[in-house]
C-alpha positions, 0 to 999 in steps of 0.5 A, a space after each residue: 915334452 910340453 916344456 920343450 914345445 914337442 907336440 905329442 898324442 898318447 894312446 891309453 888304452 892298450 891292454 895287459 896282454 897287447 892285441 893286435 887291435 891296440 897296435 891298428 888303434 895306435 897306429 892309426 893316431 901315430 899316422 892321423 898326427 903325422 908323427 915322428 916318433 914312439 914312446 912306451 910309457 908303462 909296463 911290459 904291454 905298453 912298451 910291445 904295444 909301442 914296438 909293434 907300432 913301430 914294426 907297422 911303419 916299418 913295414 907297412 906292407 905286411 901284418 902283425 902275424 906277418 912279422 911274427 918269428 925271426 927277422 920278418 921286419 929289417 926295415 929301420 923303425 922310427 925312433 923308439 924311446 922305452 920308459 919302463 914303469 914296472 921292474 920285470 919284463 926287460 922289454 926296454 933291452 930286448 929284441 921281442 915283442 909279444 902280440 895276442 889275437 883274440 880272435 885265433 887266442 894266438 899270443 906269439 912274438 916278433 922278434 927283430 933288431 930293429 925292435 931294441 928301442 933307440 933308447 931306455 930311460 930308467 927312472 927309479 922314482 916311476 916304480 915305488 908305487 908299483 902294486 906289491 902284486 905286479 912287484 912280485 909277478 914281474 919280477 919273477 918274469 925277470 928272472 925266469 929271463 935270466 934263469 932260461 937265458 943262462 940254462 939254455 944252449 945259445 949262452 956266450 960269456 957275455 950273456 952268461 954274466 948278465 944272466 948271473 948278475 940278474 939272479 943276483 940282484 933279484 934274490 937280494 932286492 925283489 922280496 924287499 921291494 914286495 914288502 918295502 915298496 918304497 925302498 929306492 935303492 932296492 928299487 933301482 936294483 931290481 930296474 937293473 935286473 930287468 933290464 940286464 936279463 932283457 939283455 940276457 934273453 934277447 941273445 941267448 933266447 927264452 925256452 919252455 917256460 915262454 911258450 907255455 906261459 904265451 898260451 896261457 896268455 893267449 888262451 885266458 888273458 893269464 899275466 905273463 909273470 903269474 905263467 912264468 911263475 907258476 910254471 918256471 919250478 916245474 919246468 926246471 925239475 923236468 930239465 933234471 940232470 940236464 941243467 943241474 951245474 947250470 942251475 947251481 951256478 945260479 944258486 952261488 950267484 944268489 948267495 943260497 948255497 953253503 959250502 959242501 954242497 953238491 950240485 945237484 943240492 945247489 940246483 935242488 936249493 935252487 927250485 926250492 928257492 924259487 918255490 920259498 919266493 913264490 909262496 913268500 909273494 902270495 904267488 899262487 902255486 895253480 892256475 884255476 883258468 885251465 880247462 882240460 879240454 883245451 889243453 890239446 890245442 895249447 900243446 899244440 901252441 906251445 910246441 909251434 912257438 919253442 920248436 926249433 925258435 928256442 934253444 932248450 936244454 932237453 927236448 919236451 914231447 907233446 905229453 910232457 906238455 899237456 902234463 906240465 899243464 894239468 899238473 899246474 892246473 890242480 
């Protein structure tokens, strides 16, 4: 941008987990210098924290838990550029940005057209340097986007091929690029897969495993792919029969299934196969920050966040919650 004589400010200091104080601070430097235009550099935060910029001028006559839900901005954004440094959150493709305030350990999205960025540039040589950890978890939050986009009941044909093309990229490439960082063409793969499962999601929408990985954010700052997962394997055995052909469709398109399986043994090899990744990746089957006694409150969250937003493919009650959270707290 110095070549071409452009006049910029960054803001740097945008947290995992975005606050709705980053999103006031950075404001504040888009309005001080009289810009044009955003861009968000970085990983999943960077880029919500930059949507959220663009939905205060928008609309600067409602706060950020104002604009939270469906449809609360419908106002044209200034023109947004999303340049993705990991390879996970599809964040560039989608519709959705996710807020934390600290203050309420709220973490919710906001979730608007005028949120897809005006354009997404995927660069290849931005991620071979990506820490194996963020590899792994970031990844896993790109196909949980497409495994809930796929099981879930607001699928089209459109969608359903992208979620199944992520799934494909992801068991082919993901592990390569956890252990072989710099290996371009795996790289390049799974930028594809993100951004195809942001595109996947942010039509058909997420389900159970978002909302109670958003609490999890909101409540202990956990990485929003770490959540997903630890909780995406329990969620599916919970669906059970209810997502059983879904799930071993997905197992076909992740090349894991053998000829004269059943489907329920597909979508069995399918969990089990998300588990053999997590464990592959050093991803760790708890998470330790969970204390009982906020489990009530975070049920709540959860429960305000999926019903009746999300399209899941079998209802949970608030005991399924709090029970899903102990049992990936021990």
């Amino acid at each position: 941008m110095r070549e071409t004589g452009i006049d910029f400010r960054c803001y740097e200091d945008t947290t995992p987990n975005p606050t709705i104080s980053n999103i006031r601070d950075a404001l504040h430097e888009y309005r001080y210098h009289h810009c044009q235009a955003i861009i968000g550099f970085g990983g999943g935060s960077a880029i919500d924290c930059a949507k959220g910029v663009a939905a205060k001028v928008a609309r600067p006559d409602k706060t950020i838990e104002e604009m939270k839900g469906l449809f609360h901005i419908r106002k044209s954004t200034p023109l947004l550029i999303a340049v993705p440094t990991t390879t996970g959150t599809g964040s560039e493709a989608t519709a959705a940005t996710v807020i934390s305030n600290p203050a309420t350990s709220e973490k919710y999205p906001l979730i608007d057209l005028s949120l897809i960025p005006d354009n997404a540039v995927l660069d290849v040589s931005l991620v071979l340097d990506l820490p194996p950890r963020i590899t792994a978890m970031t990844g896993m939050d790109a196909l949980t986007h497409a495994i809930e986009a796929y099981i879930g009941r607001s699928n089209t044909r459109e969608t359903e091929l992208l979620s199944r093309k992520a799934v494909r990229l992801i068991f082919s490439n993901l592990l390569t690029t956890y252990q072989h960082p710099h290996d371009k063409a795996a790289r390049a793969e799974m930028q594809k897969a993100a951004y195809y499962a942001g595109l996947a999601f942010t039509k058909a929408y997420v389900g159970y495993v978002h909302s109670l990985a958003h609490t999890l954010g909101g409540f202990y700052h956990t990485p929003h792919g770490l959540a997903n997962a630890v909780l995406l394997p329990h969620v599916l055995d919970y669906y059970g029969e209810a997502v059983h052909g879904r799930l071993a469709d997905l197992a076909d398109s992740a090349g894991i299934t053998e000829r004269g399986m059943t489907t329920e043994e597909k979508a069995g090899t399918f969990i089990d196969a998300i588990r053999k990744l997590n464990t592959d990746m050093d991803i760790p089957a708890h998470i330790a920050d969970i204390r009982r006694e906020d489990i009530p409150a975070m049920v709540r969250r959860s429960v305000e966040e999926a019903h009746p937003l999300y399209p899941v493919p079998l209802l949970m009650d608030e005991r399924d919650m709090a029970d899903l959270y102990i049992r990936i707290s021990t």
